[in-house]
C-alpha positions in Angstrom: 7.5 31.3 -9.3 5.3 28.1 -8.3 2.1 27.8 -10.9 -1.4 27.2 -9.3 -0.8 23.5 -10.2 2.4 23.1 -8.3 1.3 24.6 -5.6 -1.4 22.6 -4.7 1.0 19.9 -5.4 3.3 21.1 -2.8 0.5 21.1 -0.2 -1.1 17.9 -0.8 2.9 16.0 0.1 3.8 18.2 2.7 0.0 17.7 4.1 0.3 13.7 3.4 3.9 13.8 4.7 2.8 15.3 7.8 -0.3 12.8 8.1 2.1 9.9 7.2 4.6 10.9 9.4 2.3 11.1 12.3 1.3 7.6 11.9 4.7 6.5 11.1 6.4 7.8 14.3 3.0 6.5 16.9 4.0 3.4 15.3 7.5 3.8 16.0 7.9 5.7 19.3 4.6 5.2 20.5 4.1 1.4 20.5 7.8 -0.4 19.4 10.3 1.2 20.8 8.9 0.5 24.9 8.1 -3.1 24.0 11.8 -3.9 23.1 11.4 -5.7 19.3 12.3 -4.5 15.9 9.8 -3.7 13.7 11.7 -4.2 10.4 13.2 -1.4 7.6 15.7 1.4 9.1 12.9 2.5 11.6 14.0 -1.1 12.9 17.5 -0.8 12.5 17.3 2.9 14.3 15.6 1.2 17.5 18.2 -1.4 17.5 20.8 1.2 17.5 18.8 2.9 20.5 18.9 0.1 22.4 22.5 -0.4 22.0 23.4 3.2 22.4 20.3 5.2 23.9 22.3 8.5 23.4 21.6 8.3 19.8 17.7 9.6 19.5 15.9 6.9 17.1 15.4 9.8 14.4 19.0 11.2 14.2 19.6 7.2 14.1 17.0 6.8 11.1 19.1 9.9 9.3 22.3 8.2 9.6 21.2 5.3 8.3 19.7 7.1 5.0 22.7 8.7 3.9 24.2 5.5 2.6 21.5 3.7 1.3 20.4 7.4 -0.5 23.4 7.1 -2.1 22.9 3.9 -3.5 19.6 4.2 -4.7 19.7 7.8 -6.0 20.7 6.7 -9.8 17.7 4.6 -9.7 14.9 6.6 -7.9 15.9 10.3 -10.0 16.7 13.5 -8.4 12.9 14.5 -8.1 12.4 11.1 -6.1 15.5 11.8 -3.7 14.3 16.0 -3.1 10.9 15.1 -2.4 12.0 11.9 -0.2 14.4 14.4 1.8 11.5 16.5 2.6 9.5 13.5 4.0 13.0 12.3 5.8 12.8 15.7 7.5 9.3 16.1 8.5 9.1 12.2 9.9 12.6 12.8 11.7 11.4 16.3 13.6 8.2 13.9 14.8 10.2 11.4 16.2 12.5 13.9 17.9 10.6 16.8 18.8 7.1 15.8 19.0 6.8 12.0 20.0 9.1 12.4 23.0 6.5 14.3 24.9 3.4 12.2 23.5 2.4 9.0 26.1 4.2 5.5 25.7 1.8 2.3 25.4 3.3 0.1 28.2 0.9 -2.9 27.4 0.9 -6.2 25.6 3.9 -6.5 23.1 1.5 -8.5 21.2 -0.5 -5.1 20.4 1.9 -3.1 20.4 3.5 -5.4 17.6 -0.3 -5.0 15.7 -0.5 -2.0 16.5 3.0 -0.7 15.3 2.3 -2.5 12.0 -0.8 -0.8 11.6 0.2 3.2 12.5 3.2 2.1 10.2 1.6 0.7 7.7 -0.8 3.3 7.2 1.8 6.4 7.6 4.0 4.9 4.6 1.2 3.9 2.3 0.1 7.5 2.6 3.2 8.9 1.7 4.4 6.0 -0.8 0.8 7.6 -2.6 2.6 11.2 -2.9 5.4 9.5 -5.3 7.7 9.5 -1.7 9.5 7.8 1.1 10.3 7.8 4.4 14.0 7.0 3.7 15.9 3.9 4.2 14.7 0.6 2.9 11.7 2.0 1.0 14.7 3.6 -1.3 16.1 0.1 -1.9 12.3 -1.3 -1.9 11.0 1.1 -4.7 13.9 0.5 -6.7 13.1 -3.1 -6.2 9.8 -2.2 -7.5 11.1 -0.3 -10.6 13.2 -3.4 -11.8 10.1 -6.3 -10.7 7.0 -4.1 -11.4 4.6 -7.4 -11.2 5.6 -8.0 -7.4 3.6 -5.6 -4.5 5.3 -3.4 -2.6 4.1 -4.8 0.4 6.0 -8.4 -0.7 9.3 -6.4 -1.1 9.0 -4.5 2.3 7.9 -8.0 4.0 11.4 -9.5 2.6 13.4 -6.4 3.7 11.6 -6.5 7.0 12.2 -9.8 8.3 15.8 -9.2 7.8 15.9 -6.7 10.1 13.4 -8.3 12.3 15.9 -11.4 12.6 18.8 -9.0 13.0 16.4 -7.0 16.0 16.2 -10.6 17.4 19.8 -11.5 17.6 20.5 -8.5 19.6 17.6 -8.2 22.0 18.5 -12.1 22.8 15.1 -12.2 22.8 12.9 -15.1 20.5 9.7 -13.4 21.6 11.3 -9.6 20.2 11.6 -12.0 16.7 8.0 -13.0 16.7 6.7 -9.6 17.7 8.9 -8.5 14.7 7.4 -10.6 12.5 3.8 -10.3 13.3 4.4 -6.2 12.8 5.9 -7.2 9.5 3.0 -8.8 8.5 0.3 -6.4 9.2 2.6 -3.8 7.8 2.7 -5.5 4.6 -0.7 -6.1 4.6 -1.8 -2.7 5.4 1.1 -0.9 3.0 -1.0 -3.3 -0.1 -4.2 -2.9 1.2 -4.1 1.0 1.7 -2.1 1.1 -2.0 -3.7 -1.2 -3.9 -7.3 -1.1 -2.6 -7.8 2.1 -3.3 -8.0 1.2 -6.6 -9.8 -2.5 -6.8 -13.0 -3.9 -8.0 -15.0 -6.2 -9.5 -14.5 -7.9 -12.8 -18.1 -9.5 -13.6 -17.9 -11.8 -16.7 -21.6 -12.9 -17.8 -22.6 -16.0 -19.8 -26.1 -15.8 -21.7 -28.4 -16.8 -24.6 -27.6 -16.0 -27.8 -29.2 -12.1 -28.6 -29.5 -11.5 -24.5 -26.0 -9.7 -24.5 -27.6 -6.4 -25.7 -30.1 -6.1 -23.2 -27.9 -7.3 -20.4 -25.7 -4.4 -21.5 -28.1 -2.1 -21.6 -29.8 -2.9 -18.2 -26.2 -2.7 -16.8 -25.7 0.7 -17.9 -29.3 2.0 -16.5 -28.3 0.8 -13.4 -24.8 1.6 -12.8 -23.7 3.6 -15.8 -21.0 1.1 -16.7 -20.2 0.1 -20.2 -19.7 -3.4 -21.1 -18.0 -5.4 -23.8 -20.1 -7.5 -25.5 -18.2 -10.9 -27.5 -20.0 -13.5 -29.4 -19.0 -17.2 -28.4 -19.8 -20.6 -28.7 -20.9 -23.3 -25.9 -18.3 -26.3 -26.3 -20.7 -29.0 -24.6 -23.8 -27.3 -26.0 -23.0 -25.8 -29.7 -24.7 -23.0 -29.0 -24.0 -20.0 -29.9 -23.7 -17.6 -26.3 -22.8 -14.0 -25.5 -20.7 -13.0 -23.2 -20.4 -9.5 -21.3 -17.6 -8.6 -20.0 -17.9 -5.5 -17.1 -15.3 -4.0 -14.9 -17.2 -2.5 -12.0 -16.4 -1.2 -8.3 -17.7 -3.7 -5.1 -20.7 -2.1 -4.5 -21.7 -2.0 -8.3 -21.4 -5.8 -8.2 -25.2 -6.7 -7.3 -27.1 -4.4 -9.3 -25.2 -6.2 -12.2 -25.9 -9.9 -11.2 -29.4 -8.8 -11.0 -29.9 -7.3 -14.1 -28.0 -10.1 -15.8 -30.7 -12.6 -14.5 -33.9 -10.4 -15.0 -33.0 -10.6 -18.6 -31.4 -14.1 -18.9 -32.1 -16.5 -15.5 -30.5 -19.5 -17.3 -26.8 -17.2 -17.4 -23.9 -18.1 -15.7 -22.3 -15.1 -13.7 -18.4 -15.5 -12.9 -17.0 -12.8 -10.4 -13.3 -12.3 -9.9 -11.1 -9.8 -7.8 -9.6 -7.1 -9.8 -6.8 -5.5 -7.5 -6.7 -2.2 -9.7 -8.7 -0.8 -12.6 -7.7 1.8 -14.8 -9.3 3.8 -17.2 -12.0 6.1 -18.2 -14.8 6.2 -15.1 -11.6 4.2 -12.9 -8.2 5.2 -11.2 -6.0 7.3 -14.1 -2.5 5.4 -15.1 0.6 7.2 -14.1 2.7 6.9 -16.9 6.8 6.8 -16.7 7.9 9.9 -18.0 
């Protein structure tokens, strides 16, 4: 029998699958598949199949294309991986069948329909890459990717993959304006897929420079007004000899000013360096998920 924990497991996928797959398959049928370009992974290789064969729906086209490329990337991925990808498989292939066949068809600009594809698309896998799924196809051979080159984005992987297929979608819809489109959806997909994934997660790093015996109150100012914690190191100035302190705080955007200012209330001679941090983890931040 499914525990409490388990089950509220089970409806958080299914309900981002559903979600996801939504997005996924306005992206697909809604705005690609009427404006003739591919818009990269097996979604891409499903409508080129389409277009050669329009007998074969785009989702029984997407399954096809799974089985081998499940196969492959099964020993990698794990058996809970591959049952809870099915499921998503299943769910996005009964919206592109059943449902998005009866929904309206943008007939407009291929240039939007090229941003927009990227961005429904973008957004639907992101959601369900954030359940510890897929939607099948190249995100198998993408996340394995990801397993073996941890450092790289996911979004850099599915760009490469993508412009394969774009080029391929290219070839057979003679068409160099069905290769551009491609790639511009390609783009934003990537771009969306890392900003969705990765910003969830990302702030500020704030690294202060002050007098010698300012540190503490810095700190403490910082923690009145955002209830961060700071790590305080003792330096020394190369030019100037002097002996400095430097706070160190990791802190989300909109926690940024309220540290500047308390930095210079207490020290208006310190130096205040502010860099991008893509993901934070850790106690008052987003919680590691550790390999098992």
């Amino acid at each position: 029998m499914l525990t409490k924990i388990t089950k509220k497991e089970l409806f958080f996928d299914i309900f981002f699958d559903v979600i996801g797959s939504i997005l996924f398959a306005a992206g697909i049928y809604s705005f690609a598949a009427n404006a003739n370009f591919a818009p990269g992974g097996v979604s891409g290789l499903a409508i080129i199949f389409n277009y050669k064969l329009p007998m074969i729906p785009i989702g029984i086209a997407t399954l096809l294309i799974n089985i081998p490329i499940i196969l492959y990337s099964f020993p990698v991925l794990g058996r809970k991986f591959f049952l809870k990808s099915l499921k998503t498989i299943l769910i996005n292939t009964f919206f592109l069948d059943v449902v998005f066949p009866h929904v309206p068809v943008y007939n407009g600009e291929p240039l939007l329909a090229a941003l927009f594809t990227g961005v429904f698309v973008g957004s639907g896998c992101a959601l369900i890459y954030m359940r510890g799924s897929s939607t099948g196809g190249t995100d198998f051979l993408v996340l394995a990717m990801k397993k073996k080159f941890p450092h790289v984005s996911i979004g850099s992987f599915v760009l490469i993959t993508n412009f394969i297929v774009v080029v391929c979608g290219g070839i057979v819809f003679k068409n160099m304006d069905a290769l551009l489109y491609g790639l511009i959806e390609s783009f934003c997909d990537a771009m969306i897929m890392d900003r969705l994934m990765y910003g969830v997660g990302a702030g500020k790093m704030v690294i202060i420079i002050s007098k010698k015996h300012c540190g503490n109150k810095i700190a403490e100012e910082i923690a009145l007004h955002t209830d961060r914690g700071s790590t305080l190191i003792n330096a020394t100035g190369t030019y100037s000899k002097e002996c400095k302190d430097i706070i160190m705080c990791a802190c989300s955007n909109k926690q940024f000013y309220p540290i500047r200012d308390a930095a210079y209330r207490i020290d208006p001679s310190a130096i205040v360096i502010i860099t991008e941090a893509n993901e934070v983890f850790g106690e008052g931040f987003k919680k590691p998920e550790l390999k098992k």
